[in-house]
DRENVOVEX-421021 format. One record per residue: x, y, z of N, C-alpha, C, O in turn. Coordinates in pm, whole numbers, plus 50000, padded with zeros to 5 digits. Each point is the difference from the previous one (the first is absolute). Layout:
BEGIN
XYZXYZXYZXYZ/...
//
This chain:
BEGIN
076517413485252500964989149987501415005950001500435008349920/500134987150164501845003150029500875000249848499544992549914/501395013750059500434996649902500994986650010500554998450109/499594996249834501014988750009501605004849978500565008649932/499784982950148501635001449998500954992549955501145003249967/497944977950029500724989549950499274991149855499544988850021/500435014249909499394986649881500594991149942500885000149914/498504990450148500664987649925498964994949879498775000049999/502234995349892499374999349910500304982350015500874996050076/498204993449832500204987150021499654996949833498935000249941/502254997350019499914998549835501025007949927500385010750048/500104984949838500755013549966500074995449866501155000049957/497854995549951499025002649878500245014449972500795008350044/497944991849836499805011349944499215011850096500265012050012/498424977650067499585009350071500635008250160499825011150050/500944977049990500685008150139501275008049981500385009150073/500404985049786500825010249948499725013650003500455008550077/498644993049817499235015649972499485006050103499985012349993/499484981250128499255002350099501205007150127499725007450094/501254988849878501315002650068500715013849942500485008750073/499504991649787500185014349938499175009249997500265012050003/498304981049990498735010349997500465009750162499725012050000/500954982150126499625005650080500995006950041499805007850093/501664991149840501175009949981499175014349929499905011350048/499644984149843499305010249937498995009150008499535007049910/500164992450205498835005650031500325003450165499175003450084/502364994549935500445009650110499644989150111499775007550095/500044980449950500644994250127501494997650003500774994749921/499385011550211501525000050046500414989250115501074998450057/497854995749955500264984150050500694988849991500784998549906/499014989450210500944987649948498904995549905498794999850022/502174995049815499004991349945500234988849987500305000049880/499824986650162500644991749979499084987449897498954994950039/501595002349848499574991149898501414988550031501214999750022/497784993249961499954981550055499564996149878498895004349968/501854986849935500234989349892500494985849997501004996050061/498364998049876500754979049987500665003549932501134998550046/498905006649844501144997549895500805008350002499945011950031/501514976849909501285014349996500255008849942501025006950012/497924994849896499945008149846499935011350044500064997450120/499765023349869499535007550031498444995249967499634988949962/499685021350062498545001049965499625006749861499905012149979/499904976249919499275002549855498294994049973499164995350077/500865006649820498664998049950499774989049923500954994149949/497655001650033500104985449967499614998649845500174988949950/499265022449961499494997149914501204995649857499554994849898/501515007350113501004994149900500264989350035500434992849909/499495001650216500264983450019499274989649929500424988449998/498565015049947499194995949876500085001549879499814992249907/500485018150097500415005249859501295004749936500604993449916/499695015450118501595002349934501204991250043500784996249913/499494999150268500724993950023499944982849955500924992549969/497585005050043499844987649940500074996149885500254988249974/499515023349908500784995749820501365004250041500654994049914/500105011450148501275000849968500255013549976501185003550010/497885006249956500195016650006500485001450060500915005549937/499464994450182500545009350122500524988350097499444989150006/501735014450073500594993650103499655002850121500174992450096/499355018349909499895006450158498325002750022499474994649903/499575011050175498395000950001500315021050037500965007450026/497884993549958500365015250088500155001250126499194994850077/501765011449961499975003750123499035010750082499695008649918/500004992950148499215010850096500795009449989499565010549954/501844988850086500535011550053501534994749917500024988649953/501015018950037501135002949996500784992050110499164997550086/502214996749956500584993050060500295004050134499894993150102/500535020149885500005013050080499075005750094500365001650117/498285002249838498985001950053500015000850100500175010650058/499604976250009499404997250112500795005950114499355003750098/501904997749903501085004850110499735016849967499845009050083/500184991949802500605013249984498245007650023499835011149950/499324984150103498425003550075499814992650107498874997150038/502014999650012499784992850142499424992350025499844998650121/499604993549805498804985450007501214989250010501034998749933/498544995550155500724989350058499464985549944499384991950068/501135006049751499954990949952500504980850060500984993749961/498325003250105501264986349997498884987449915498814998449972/502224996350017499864989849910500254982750054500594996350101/499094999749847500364984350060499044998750134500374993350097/498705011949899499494999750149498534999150000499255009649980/500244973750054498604998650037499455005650146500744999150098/497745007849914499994999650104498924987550050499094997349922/500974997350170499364991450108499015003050074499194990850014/500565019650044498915004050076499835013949990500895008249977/497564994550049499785012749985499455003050202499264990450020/500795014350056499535003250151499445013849965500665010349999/498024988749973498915016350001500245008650111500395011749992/499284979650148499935005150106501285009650071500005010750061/500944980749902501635005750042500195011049900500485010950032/499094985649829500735006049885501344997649975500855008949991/499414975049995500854996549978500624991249857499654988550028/500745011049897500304990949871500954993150021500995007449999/499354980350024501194992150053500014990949826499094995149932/502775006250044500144994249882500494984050065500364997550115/499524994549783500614984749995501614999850062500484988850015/500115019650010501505000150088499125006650106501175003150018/498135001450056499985001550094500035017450041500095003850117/499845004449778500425012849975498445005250046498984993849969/501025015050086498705004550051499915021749970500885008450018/498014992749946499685008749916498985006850052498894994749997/501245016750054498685006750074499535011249860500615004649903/498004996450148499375011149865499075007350066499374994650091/500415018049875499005008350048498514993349862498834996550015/501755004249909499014997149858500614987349890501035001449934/498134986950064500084989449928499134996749815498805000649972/502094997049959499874999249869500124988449957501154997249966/497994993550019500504986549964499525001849834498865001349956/502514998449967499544998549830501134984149978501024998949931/498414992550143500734984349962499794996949853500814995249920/498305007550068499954996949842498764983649973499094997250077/501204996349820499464987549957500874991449976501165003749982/498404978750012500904991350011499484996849884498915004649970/501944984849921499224990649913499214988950031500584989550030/498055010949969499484988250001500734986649908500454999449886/499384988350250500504983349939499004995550005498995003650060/501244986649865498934990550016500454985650072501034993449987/497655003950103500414986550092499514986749918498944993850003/502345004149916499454985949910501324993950007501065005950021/498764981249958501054994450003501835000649927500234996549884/500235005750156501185001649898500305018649968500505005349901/499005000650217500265013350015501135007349996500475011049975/499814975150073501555007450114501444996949872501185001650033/498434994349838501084992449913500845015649937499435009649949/502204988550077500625004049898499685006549865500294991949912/499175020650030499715004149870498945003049957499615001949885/499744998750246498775008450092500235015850022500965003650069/498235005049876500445012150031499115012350046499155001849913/500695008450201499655011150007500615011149916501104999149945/498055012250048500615010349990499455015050060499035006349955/501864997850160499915014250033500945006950050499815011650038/501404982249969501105008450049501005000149873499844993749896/501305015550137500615006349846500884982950016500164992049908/500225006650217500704983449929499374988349941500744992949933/497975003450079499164993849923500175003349893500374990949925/499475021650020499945002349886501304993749905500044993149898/500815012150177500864998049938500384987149993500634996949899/499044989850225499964986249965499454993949900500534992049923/497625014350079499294993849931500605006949840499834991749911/500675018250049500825006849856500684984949960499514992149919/501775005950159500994991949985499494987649938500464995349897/498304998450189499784986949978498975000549883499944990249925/499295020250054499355002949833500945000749919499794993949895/501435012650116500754999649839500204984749942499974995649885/500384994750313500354986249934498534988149978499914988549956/499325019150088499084988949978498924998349906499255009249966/500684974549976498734996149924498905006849989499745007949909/499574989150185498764998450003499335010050159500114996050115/499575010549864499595010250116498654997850075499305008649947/500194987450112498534996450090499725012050065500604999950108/498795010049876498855012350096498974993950057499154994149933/500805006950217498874995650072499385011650015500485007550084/498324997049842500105017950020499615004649896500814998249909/498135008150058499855009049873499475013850052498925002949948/501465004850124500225012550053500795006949940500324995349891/500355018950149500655009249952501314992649974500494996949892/500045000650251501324990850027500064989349876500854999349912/498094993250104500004990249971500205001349737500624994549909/498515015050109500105004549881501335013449910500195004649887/500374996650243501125008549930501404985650014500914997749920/498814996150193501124987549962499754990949899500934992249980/498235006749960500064992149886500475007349906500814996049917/498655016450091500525005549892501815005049983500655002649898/499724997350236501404997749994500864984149974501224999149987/498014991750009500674988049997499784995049874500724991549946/497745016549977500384997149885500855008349904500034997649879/500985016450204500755006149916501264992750016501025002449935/498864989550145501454995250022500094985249947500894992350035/498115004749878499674988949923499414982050054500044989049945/499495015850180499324985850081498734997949906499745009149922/499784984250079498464991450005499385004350110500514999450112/498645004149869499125006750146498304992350013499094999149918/500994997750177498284996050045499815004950127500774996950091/498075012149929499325010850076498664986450015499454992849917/500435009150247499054990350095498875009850048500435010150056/498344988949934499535009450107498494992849970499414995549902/500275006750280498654992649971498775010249952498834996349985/501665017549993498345003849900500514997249858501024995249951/497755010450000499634999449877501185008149887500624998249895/499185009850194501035013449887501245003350112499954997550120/501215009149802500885006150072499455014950042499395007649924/501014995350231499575014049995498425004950035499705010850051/499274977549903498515006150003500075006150102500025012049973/500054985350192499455007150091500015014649997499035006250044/501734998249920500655015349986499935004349850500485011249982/499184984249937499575002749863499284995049931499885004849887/499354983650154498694997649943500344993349855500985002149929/497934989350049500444995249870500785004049885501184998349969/497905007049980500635005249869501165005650015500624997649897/500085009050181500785005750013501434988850001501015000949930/498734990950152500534989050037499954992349890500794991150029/498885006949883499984988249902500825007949932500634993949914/499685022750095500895000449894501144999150055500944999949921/499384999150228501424995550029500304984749964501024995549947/498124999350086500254986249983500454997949813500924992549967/498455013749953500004999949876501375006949953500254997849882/500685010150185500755004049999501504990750070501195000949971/498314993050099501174987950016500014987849942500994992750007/497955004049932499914992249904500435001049864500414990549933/499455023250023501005000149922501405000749965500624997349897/499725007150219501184996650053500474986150046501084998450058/498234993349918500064982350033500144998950100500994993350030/498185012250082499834994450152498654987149957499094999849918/501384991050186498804989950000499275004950165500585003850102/497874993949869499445001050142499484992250036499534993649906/500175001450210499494991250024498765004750138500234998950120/498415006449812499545007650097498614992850056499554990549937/499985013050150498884995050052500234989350148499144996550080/502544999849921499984988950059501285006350110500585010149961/499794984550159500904997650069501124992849990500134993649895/500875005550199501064994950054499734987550112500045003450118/499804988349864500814991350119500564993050083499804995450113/501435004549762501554994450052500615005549918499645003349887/501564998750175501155004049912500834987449986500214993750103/500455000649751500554988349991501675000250001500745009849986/499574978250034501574999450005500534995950104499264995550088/502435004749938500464989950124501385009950011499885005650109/501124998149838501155008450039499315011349982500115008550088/498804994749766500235018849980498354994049960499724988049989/499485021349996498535000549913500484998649839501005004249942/497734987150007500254994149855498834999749989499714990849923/499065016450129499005006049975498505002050115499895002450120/499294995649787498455005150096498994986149972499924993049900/499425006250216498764989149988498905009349998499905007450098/498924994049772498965010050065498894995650049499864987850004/499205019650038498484991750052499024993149923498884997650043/501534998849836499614998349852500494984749984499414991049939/501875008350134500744985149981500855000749879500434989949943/499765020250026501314996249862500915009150131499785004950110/501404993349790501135004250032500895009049896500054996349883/500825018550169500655004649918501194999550032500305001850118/500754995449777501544999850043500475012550016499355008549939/501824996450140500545010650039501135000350069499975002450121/501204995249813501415007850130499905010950086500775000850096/498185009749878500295009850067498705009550043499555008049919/499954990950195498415004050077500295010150010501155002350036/497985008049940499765014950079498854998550050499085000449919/500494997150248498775005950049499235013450024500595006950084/498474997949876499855012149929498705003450061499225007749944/500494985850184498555000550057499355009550051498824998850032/501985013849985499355006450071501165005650105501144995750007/498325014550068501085001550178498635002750104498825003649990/502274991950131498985001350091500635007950111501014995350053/498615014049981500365009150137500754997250119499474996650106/501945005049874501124996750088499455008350149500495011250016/498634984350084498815006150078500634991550116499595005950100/501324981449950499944991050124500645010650093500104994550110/500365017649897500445006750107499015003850045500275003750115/498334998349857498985004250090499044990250074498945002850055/501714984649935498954995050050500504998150160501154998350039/497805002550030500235005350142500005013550085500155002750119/499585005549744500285013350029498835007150021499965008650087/498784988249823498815008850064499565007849839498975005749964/502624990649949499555007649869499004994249936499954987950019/499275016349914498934991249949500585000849841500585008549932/498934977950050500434996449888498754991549897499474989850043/500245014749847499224991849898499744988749934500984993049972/498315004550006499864983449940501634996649911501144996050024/498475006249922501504999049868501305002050092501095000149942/498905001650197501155003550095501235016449986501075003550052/498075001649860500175016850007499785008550110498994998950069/501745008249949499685011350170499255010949915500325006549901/498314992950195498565010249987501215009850043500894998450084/498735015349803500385011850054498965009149896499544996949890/500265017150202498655008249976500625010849858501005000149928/498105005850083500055007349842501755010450093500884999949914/499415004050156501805002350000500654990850050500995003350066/498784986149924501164983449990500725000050096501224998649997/497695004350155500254997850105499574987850037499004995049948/501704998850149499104985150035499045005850148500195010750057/498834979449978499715003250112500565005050096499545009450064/502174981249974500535006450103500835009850008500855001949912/499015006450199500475012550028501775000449906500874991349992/499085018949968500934999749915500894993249904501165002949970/498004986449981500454993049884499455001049863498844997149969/501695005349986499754997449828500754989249906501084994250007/497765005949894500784983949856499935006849876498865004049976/502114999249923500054999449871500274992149974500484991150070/499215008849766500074990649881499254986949968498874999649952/501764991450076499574987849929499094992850145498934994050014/502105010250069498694989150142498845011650036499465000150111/500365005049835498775016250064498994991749937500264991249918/498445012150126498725000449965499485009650067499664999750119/500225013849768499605015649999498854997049983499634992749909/499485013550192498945011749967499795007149926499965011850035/499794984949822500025012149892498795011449976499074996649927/500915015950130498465004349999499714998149870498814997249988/501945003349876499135002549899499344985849943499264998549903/501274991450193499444986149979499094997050054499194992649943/500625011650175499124997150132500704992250051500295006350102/500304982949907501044986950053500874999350017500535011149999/500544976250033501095002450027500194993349838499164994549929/502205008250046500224997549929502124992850007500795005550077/499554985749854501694995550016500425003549880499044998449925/502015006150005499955002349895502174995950014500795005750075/499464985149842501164992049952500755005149935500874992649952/499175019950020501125005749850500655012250078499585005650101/501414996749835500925009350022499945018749950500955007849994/497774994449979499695015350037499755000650136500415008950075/498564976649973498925005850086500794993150129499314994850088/502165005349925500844996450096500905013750038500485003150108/499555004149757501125007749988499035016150066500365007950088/498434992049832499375009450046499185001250230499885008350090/499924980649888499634998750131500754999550110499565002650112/502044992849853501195002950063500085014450036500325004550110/499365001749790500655017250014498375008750076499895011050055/499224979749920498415007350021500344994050209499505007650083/500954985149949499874992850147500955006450055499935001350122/501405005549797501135009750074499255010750097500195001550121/498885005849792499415013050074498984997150144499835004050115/499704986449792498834994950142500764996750155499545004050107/501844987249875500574997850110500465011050068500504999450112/499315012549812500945011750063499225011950017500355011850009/498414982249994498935009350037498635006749939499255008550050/500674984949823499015002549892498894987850054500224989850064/498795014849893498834991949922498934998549946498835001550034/502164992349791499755003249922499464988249936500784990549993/498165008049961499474983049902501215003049894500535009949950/499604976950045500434996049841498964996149913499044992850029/501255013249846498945004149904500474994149863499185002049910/501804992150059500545002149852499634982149992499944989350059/499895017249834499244983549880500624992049964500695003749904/499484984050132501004989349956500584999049857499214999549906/502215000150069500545000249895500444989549956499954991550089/500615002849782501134988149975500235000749833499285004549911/501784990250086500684999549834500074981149958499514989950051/501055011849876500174989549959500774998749824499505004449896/501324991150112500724996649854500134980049966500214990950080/499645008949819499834986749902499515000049907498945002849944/502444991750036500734999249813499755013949955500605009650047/498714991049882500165017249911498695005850048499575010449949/499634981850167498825011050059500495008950146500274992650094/499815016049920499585007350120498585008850069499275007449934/500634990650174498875004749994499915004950105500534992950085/498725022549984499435003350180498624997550039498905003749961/501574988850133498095004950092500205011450072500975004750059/497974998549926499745009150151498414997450036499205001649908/500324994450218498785001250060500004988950056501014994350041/497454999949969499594983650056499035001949951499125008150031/500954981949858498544997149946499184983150064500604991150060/498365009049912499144984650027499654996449841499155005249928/501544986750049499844998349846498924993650011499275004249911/500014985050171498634994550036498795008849960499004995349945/501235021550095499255002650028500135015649903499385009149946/501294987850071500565020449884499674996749827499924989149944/499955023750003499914999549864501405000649954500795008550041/499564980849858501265001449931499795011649854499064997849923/501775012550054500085010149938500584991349918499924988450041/500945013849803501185002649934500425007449911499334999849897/501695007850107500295011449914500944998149933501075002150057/498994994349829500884995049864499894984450023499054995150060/501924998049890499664990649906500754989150101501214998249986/498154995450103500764988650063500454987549939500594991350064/499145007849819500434990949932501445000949941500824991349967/499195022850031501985009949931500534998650177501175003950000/498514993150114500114999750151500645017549986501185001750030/498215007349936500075014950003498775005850032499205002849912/500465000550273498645001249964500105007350145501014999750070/497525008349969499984998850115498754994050067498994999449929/500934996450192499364990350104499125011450052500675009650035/497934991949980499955006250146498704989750072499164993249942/500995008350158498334989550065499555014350096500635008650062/497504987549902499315007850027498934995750036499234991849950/500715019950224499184994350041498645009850021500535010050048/498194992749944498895008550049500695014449921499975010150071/500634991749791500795009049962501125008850065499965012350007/500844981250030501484999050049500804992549967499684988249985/501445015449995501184989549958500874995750166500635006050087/498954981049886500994992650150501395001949926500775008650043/499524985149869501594997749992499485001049836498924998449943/503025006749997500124998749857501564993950046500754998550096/499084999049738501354994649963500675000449843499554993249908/501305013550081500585004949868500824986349965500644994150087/499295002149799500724989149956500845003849882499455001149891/501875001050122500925002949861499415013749958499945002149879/499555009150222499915011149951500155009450138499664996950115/501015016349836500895000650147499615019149995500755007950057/498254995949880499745014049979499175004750116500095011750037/498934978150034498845008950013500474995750154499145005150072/501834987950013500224995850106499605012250149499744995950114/500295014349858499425012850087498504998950029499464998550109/499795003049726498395001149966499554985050094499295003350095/500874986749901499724987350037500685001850178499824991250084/500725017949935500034997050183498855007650045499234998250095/500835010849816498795012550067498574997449974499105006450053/500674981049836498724994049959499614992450139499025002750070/502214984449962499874997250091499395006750136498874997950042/502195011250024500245005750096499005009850029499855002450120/499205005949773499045009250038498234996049987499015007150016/501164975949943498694996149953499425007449969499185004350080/500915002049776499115011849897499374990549938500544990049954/497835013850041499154994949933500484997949833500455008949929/499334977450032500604997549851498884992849963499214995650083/500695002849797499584990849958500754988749842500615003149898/498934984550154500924990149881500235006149875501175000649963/497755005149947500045007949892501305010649967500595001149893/499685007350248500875009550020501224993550017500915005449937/499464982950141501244995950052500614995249820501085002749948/498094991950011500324993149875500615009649871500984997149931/497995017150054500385007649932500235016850019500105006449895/499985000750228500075009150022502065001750020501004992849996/498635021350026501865001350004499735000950206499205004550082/502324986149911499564999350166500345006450129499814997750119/500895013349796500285011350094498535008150076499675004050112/499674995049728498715011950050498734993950089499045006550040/501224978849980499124993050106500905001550134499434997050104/501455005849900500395004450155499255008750070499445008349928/500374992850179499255012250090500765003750087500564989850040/499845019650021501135002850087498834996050147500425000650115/
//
C-alpha cells in the first residue's frame, strides 16, 4: 500500500481531532486537512454534562491548545459541512462547493441526539444536548426554570437532572423501562441510581413513554402513554444518539442496522482507504467477537489516536476496553468493560448501600466489566482484571487484595 500524501479528516470532535495529532506524532509529513460544523476549536464532550452544565466551568476541554493546529500543519477549518463524499474520484466536496481530494478518508462525524416524532416536538423550551453551545443554552434556561422534564434516563439523561436539581428546578425523569440505566447495569445496580435521585427529590415517571409534547408559544409540558400528564417549562430530550452516517449512503460503505459504518477490528471500512472513529464506528472487537459502538469519550479519544497509525501504514486491531465516568451529586464512579447484566454474575465489594463499593460482572470466571463507585484506589487492578481475563472467582473478587488476582 502507497503511503498517503493527502488525509482528510471529516469531523473535528474528539476523535478526528486526536486522529489529526496522532498523525503529526507519529511522523506524517502530509496534507492533513480536518473539516468541522462548528466554530468552536475541537473539545471534548464529557463536561458539557457535567461541569459546564452545574456551572463549574465556562469552557469544555479542548483537544488541543489554540495554536496547535497551525503551528503542526493540520489544516483546521471550521464552519464547514461537507455534502458529498465521491470514493471513486476521491473526492470530499463541502456545502460551498469547496472540493477536497484525499489519498486516505476518516470519517469520525460523530452522533446526533435522538427526537422524538410526537406531536409538539418542534415547541420553544425543547432541548438537546451535545455541543458546548447547548450546553451552555440548556445551563441558562435551568438556572431560570420551574420545573425540568428529562425524556431520558441514561447517562445524559441522569447527570442533567442532577444538574437542574443543583440549580434548584423540580425535576421529572421519563423513560419507558423499568429502572434508570438497567441495560448497562442491570438491576440492582440501577435501583441504586434511581434511589439516589430520589433522594435528591427527582420524581420518575418510569415504565411509560412520551407522546406529545404540550403547549402553544414554548412547551408547558409532556403527555405520557399512560394518559396523565406532567407540567414542565423546560424539556431535555435525553434519548439516546444516533450515527451522523447520511454521507455514505450511495457510497458502497456498508453501514449497520442502528445506521453505524461496519469497520473491521483496525476501523477500516470496506472501502479502499477509508476509515470511522468514534461514535459512528461499529468495531470489530476481537476480544468481543462482534462489532461493537461504544458512545463515550475514552473510546473516541483512544481510537482517534489507534486509526492515526493504521492510515499511515500499520495494521493494528484495536484492543482497549470500553471506558466511561460519570459524576452525580456526591457519587462518582468508572466503568471499564461490557458487561450483559442479563446474563453475567453481579459481584459486590463493600457496601452499596454507603454507594462505596465495587461492581464487577462475571462471566464463566472472568470479569467483563467493573466499576468502582466513590472509591478511586484500585482503578489500575480493575483495567487489568478486565483486560487480561484472569481466572477469578466471586469469593476472591469480594475478598482478596486485587492486585494479586492480576496475571500479567
Amino acid at each position: 500500500m502507497p503511503a498517503p500524501h493527502q488525509i482528510v479528516i471529516i469531523g473535528a470532535g474528539l476523535a478526528g481531532a486526536t486522529a489529526a495529532a496522532s498523525l503529526r506524532d507519529q511522523g506524517f509529513d502530509g496534507e492533513v486537512l480536518l473539516l468541522g460544523e462548528e466554530q468552536h476549536r475541537p473539545y471534548e464532550l464529557p463536561a458539557l454534562s457535567k461541569s459546564v452544565l452545574l456551572g463549574d466551568a465556562e469552557e469544555p476541554d479542548w483537544v488541543r491548545e489554540e495554536t496547535f493546529y497551525v503551528k503542526n500543519g493540520i489544516d483546521l477549518r471550521r464552519g464547514v459541512r461537507v455534502s458529498k463524499v465521491e470514493l471513486g474520484s476521491r473526492i470530499v466536496t463541502d456545502a460551498g462547493g469547496g472540493e477536497h481530494r484525499f489519498d486516505r478518508l476518516l470519517l469520525a462525524i460523530g452522533a446526533r441526539p435522538r427526537t422524538l416524532d410526537v406531536p409538539g416536538a418542534d415547541l420553544p423550551g425543547i432541548h438537546t444536548l451535545r455541543t458546548f453551545d447547548q450546553s451552555l443554552e440548556l445551563r441558562a434556561a435551568m438556572e431560570t426554570a420551574h420545573h425540568v422534564v428529562i425524556v431520558g434516563a441514561g447517562w445524559i439523561g441522569c447527570e442533567a437532572a442532577a444538574a437542574a436539581r443543583t440549580h434548584g428546578a423540580d425535576v421529572t425523569v421519563i423513560d419507558p423501562q423499568p429502572l434508570p440505566l438497567a441495560v448497562t447495569l442491570g438491576d440492582e445496580i440501577a435501583a441504586m441510581f434511581r434511589d439516589l435521585h430520589t433522594q435528591h427529590g427527582v420524581e420518575w415517571r418510569l415504565g411509560t413513554g412520551v407522546t406529545a409534547f404540550l403547549g402553544d408559544d414554548g412547551v408547558t409540558g409532556v403527555e405520557l402513554a399512560d394518559g396523565t400528564q406532567v407540567d414542565g417549562d423546560l424539556v431535555l430530550v435525553a434519548a439516546g444518539a444516533e450515527p451522523r452516517s447520511e454521507l455514505t449512503r450511495g457510497t458502497g460503505i456498508e453501514v449497520a442496522d442502528d445506521g453505524a459504518v461496519d469497520v473491521d477490528a483496525g476501523l477500516r471500512t470496506a472501502a479502499p482507504d477509508v476509515y470511522a472513529a468514534g461514535d459512528i464506528a461499529a468495531h470489530f472487537h476481537p476480544r468481543y467477537g462482534r462489532r461493537v459502538r461504544i458512545e463515550h469519550w475514552a473510546n473516541a479519544k483512544a481510537q482517534g489516536a489507534h486509526v492515526a497509525g493504521n492510515m499511515i501504514g500499520e495494521h493494528q486491531p484495536y484492543l482497549a476496553s470500553p471506558y466511561f465516568f460519570t459524576d452525580q451529586y456526591d457519587l462518582g464512579c468508572e466503568y471499564r468493560g461490557l458487561a450483559d447484566p442479563d446474563n453475567d454474575e453481579l459481584v459486590v465489594r463493600g457496601e452499596l448501600a454507603c454507594r462505596e463499593f465495587i461492581a464487577f460482572w462475571l462471566r464463566r470466571g472472568q470479569v467483563t466489566a467493573a466499576m468502582n463507585v466513590n472509591l478511586w484506589d484500585d482503578g489500575e487492578a480493575l483495567a487489568a482484571l478486565v483486560d487480561s481475563r484472569a481466572a477469578v472467582t466471586a469469593e476472591q473478587l469480594r475478598e482478596a487484595d486485587l492486585d494479586s488476582l492480576v496475571t500479567e
